[in-house]
C-alpha positions, 0 to 999 in steps of 0.5 A, spaced: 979 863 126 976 858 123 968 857 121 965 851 117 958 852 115 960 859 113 953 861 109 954 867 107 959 871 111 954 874 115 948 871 115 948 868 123 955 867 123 959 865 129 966 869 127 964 875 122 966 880 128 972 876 129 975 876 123 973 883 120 977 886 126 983 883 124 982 875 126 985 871 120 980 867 118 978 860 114 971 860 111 967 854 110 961 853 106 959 846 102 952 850 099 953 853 092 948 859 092 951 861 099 959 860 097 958 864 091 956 870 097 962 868 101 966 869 095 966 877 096 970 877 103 976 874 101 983 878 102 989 877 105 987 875 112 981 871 110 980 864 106 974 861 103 973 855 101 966 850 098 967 844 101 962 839 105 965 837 113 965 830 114 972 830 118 974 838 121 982 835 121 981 835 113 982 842 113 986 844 119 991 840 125 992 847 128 989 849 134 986 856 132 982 860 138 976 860 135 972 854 132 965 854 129 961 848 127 954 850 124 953 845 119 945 844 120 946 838 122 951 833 122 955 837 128 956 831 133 958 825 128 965 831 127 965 832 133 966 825 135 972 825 130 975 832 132 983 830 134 985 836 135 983 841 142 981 847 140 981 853 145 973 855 144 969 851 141 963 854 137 957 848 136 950 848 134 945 844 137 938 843 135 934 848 140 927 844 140 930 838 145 930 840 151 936 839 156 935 834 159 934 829 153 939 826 150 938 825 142 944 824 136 941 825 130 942 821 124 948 824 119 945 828 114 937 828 117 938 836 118 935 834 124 942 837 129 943 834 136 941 835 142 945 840 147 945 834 153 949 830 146 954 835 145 955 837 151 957 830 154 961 828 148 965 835 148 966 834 156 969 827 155 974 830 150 976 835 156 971 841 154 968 845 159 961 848 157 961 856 159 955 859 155 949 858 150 946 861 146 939 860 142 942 855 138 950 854 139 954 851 145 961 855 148 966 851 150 973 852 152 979 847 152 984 849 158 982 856 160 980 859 166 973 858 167 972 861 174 966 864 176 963 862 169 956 859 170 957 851 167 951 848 168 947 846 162 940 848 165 941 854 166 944 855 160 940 853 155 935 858 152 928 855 153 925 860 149 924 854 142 921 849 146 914 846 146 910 841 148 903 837 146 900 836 152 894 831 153 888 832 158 885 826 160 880 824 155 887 825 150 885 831 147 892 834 146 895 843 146 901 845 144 904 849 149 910 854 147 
């Protein structure tokens, strides 16, 4: 397992259930407060290290079973570079874009991409989407995905969404 934008261990973690029941386990935290929290995990089957992510290869060409990328923000420009083929892909997307819209934010806007973005550029490398959560997208590399559901609509959780819409004078409401 491996987990860049670690935070502290625990705190909306995508592998902390995986690695404290036995996964080994190399954390990744670029922030220092948070880094310094992470620090009380280490043992023998779990490494941690304070490193900002700009290339995944830098710290791995292994494939491990278990990849997550949440690093607020800058997700597809590593994707884009990603040579090894992981067998489950964890990505945060940015859950206030709807599925339909394709948007990439700028590198390091701590803006995230839109789950369309990531979802096509994770597909061309061979993924195939098979969950979502609020704020991440599941994929698989070479696995047997029948019977899970792929369709990213159907997928996406709306509940983060909201729109301003006018009425004919321009007067505008949020709704959401």
């Amino acid at each position: 397992v491996i987990e860049f934008g670690a935070a502290d261990g625990l705190f909306c973690s995508n592998t902390a259930r995986l690695w404290l029941s036995g996964y080994d386990a190399l954390l990744i935290e670029s922030d220092p407060v948070h880094y310094s929290k992470l620090g009380r995990f280490k043992h023998a089957r779990v490494n941690t290290l304070q490193a900002k992510v700009e290339d995944l290869e830098d710290f791995t060409s292994e494939i491990v079973d278990v990849c997550s990328i949440d690093v607020d923000g800058n997700e597809y420009q590593i994707l884009e570079k990603l040579k090894t083929k992981h067998t489950i892909l964890v990505v945060e997307h940015n859950p206030t874009v709807p599925p339909h819209v394709r948007m990439v934010n700028e590198l390091d806007t701590m803006q995230g991409s839109s789950a369309l973005s990531l979802t096509d550029l994770c597909v061309g490398m061979g993924y195939t989407l098979v969950a979502a959560t609020t704020s991440n997208l599941i994929f698989t590399y070479q696995l047997d995905v029948e019977g899970y559901e792929q369709d990213l609509e159907n997928l996406f959780d709306y509940s983060c969404l909201n729109y301003v819409v006018t009425d004919y004078h321009g007067r505008y409401n949020m709704i959401g």
